[in-house]
Each structure stands twice: as structure tokens, then as C-alpha cells.
Steps between C-alpha positions, in 0.01 A plus 500: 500500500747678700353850665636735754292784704741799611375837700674794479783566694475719828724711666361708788717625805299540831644695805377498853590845731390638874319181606401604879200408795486880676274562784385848530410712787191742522588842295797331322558675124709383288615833234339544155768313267521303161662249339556329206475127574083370566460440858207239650412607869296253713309636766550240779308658832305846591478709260727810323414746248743579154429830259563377135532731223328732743209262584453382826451091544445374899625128491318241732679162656581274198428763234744492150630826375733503145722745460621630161812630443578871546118526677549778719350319856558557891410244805361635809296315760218698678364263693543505870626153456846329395449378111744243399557464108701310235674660214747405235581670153588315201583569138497293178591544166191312305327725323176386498482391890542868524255616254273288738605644804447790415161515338328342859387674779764511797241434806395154570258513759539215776157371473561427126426165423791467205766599735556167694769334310651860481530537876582088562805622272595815635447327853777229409720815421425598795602162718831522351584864592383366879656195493860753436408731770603293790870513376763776514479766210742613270446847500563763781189710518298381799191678329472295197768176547487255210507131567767314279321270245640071410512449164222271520294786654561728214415185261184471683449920456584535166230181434174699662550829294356387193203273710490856695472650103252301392245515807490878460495511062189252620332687767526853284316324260270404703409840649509660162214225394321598822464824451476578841837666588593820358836505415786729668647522145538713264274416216691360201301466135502241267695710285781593708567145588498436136735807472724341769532196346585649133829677704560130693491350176769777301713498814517119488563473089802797564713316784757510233579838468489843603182609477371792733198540682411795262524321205211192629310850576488644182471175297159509684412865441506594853687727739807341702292627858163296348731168432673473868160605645276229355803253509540562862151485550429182358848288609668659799775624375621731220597437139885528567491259813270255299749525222813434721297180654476367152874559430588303816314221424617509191872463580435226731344300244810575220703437774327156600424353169747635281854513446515840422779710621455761775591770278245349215221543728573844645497605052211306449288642836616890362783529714747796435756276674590128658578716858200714446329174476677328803407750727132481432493139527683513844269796555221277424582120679812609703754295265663527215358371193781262487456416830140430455551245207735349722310433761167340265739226402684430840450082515350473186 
């Protein structure tokens, strides 16, 4: 008898930003800032101190610290020796890698015994961004230059984020078995991560249309303030941005695997128009959706 096993299909977009190896003099600060990608900071040599969410955390040589987005954080190191550290900030669109995230506790102390294939990882990140410093950089700030990447080299990036994802999903579950680290966090019940996911799972089933924020709120019975708090809490990111996410990867499947007109799939996403739609998808990926379809099927 003739059988077939199928998974699911997945779509997930993964983006790498501000990959840089910074030594740091004694009494160095960097300002108290936010932003709203994660960020993963490596503590290579010395040591350096950051304030998160108004909580002071000293890091040691080869400790881990997570970053989530819009985590109010600064970087100062006050030692009276130079601290040299790695830091990159990503972003990805899966919502349950950031569900995960999310829920762990950011510091990974070095002497943790879960963290090696996290830092043999991180540390082959690092090669690369050395290996591109002995060339001449693109960029004309002496401060911060950044190294021009091969395409090869960005293959080989784009590769260790989700081994770099996995080693810390593993090692925060890890600690959280342990018991022994208190987390940085704020705490998140059972029942607002159930919450969140109810609002995930209406935002994903209304891609096609025009539904509001407001009205996922008070389908639930709660305030519009409570649903972007405990959403943000729990993912990352807000309702809206989640919402838009979804919408994007929707188009790029309708445009991939259908033969649905442009204009079709800016109606069927809740579009008010085929140019409002355009512009958000060049918004989004940087072409147009035409463009985009185009370019899946160049050789095919």
C-alpha cells in the first residue's frame, strides 16, 4: 500500500543586525537605550556591568546575557581593566521561538555547564567577524567600521542563528529545572501565556480582513491596555506588529504557491487598496510584491 508522511509547512524569516567584537576601556558607559529587536551579548574578557529594567547584573569573562526587545538596559564597565565583549541583535518572526525566548532568564552564567555548545556557536560567529576585520570597511566611521561580508559568509551566519536559538531555548530550560537562578524577568502566569496565545491564535484566523486590535480585546472581555501588555509580555512584540508579521508571511506564501493576482491578495489580506498593499510589502522585504514572485522563480 502506497503511504505518504507530510509536516506542515514553515515559513519563518530570521534577520541578523549590529554584529560587533568592542573592547572597552575602564569607566566606559554606554547611555540607557532600547530597542525592539532581542540582542545576545557575550562577555569575552574582564568584566562590565549592565542595569536592566532597573536591576543591576555585573557580567564575568564568558558570561551570556539575552536581551528582550524594548528592555530598557545600559553597558558600563567599572573595572579598572579593558573588557572586550561580543554582541549582535537579531529578530524572527516564529512565534513560538519567541514565546520561548522570552519566558527564560537572560543571564547565563559562564560556569554553566549547558552553555558549551552555546558559546562553541557564538564563538564560530565570532571567527567570521575576525576573519573580516583584516580587510578594508565599507563604512566611514572609524569608531564602529563594518567589515563587508561574501555571500558564503552570510550563508555561514544566517546557518548558526537557529543552532545559536536552540542552545539558549535549551540552557533556559535548564536553569528553570535547576532552580538555582532567579530570573531577571518579569514573572509571567500560566494564565497570561494562555491569554497570549488566545490573541496569537484570533490574530492568525483574521489575516483576511480588517480586524482591529480592539476588537481581539473585547472578544476576550478585556481592556485594549491589558491585551498589548500581556501580548508584549509573553512574545516581544505587540499585537499590531505580530499581526503585520502574519500578513507578510502570508503574502509570500499566495505569492509563492499560488497564482493569485497581486491585487487578489492585497482583497483577500484586508487591503483598502493594491498600492496600499505594495507599499507595505516593499515596506516589509524592500521589493515589490511583483518583484518578489519574480525573483522565487528566477531559473526554475
Amino acid at each position: 500500500m502506497e503511504w505518504t508522511i507530510r509536516i506542515q509547512d514553515v515559513t519563518c524569516s530570521f534577520s541578523i543586525m549590529g554584529a560587533h567584537v568592542r573592547g572597552i576601556d575602564p569607566g566606559w558607559k554606554y547611555r540607557i537605550h532600547h530597542h525592539p529587536t532581542f540582542e545576545l551579548l557575550h562577555c569575552l574578557e574582564g568584566t562590565s556591568s549592565m542595569r536592566v529594567n532597573g536591576r543591576k547584573i555585573l557580567l564575568d569573562s564568558g558570561d551570556f546575557i539575552l536581551l528582550r526587545p524594548n528592555e530598557i538596559h545600559d553597558l558600563e564597565n567599572d573595572s579598572p581593566e579593558t573588557c572586550k565583549y561580543f554582541t549582535f541583535h537579531f529578530d524572527m518572526d516564529d512565534p513560538e521561538i519567541r514565546k520561548l525566548l522570552c519566558s527564560g532568564n537572560g543571564l547565563i552564567p559562564s560556569a554553566g555547564e549547558n552553555a558549551t555548545e552555546l558559546r562553541d556557536h557564538v564563538h564560530q560567529f565570532i571567527k567570521l567577524i575576525n576573519e573580516a576585520g583584516s580587510r578594508e570597511p565599507v563604512s566611514s566611521n572609524p569608531a564602529m567600521p563594518t567589515m563587508k561580508l561574501s555571500s558564503m559568509e552570510i550563508l555561514k551566519i544566517q546557518s548558526l542563528l537557529p543552532e545559536i536559538l536552540l542552545d539558549l531555548i535549551s540552557v533556559f530550560d535548564s536553569m528553570e529545572g535547576s532552580g538555582d537562578v532567579q530570573s531577571n524577568r518579569a514573572v509571567r502566569s500560566r494564565e497570561h501565556v494562555e491569554l497570549a496565545c488566545k490573541i496569537a491564535n484570533l490574530l492568525e484566523q483574521n489575516t483576511e480582513s480588517s480586524v482591529r486590535i480592539q476588537d481581539i480585546a473585547e472578544k476576550l472581555c478585556i481592556s485594549l491596555s491589558l491585551c498589548n501588555k500581556v501580548f508584549n509580555d509573553v512574545y516581544g512584540l505587540s499585537p499590531r506588529n505580530y499581526l503585520t508579521r502574519v500578513k507578510l508571511n502570508q503574502a509570500k506564501r499566495y505569492l509563492i504557491d499560488s497564482e493569485l493576482a497581486v491585487e487578489e491578495i492585497a482583497d483577500r489580506l484586508g487591503f483598502a487598496s493594491i498600492s496600499h498593499f505594495s507599499r507595505q510589502f516593499k515596506r516589509w522585504t524592500g521589493v515589490s510584491p511583483s518583484a518578489y514572485r519574480h525573483r522565487q522563480f528566477v531559473g526554475s
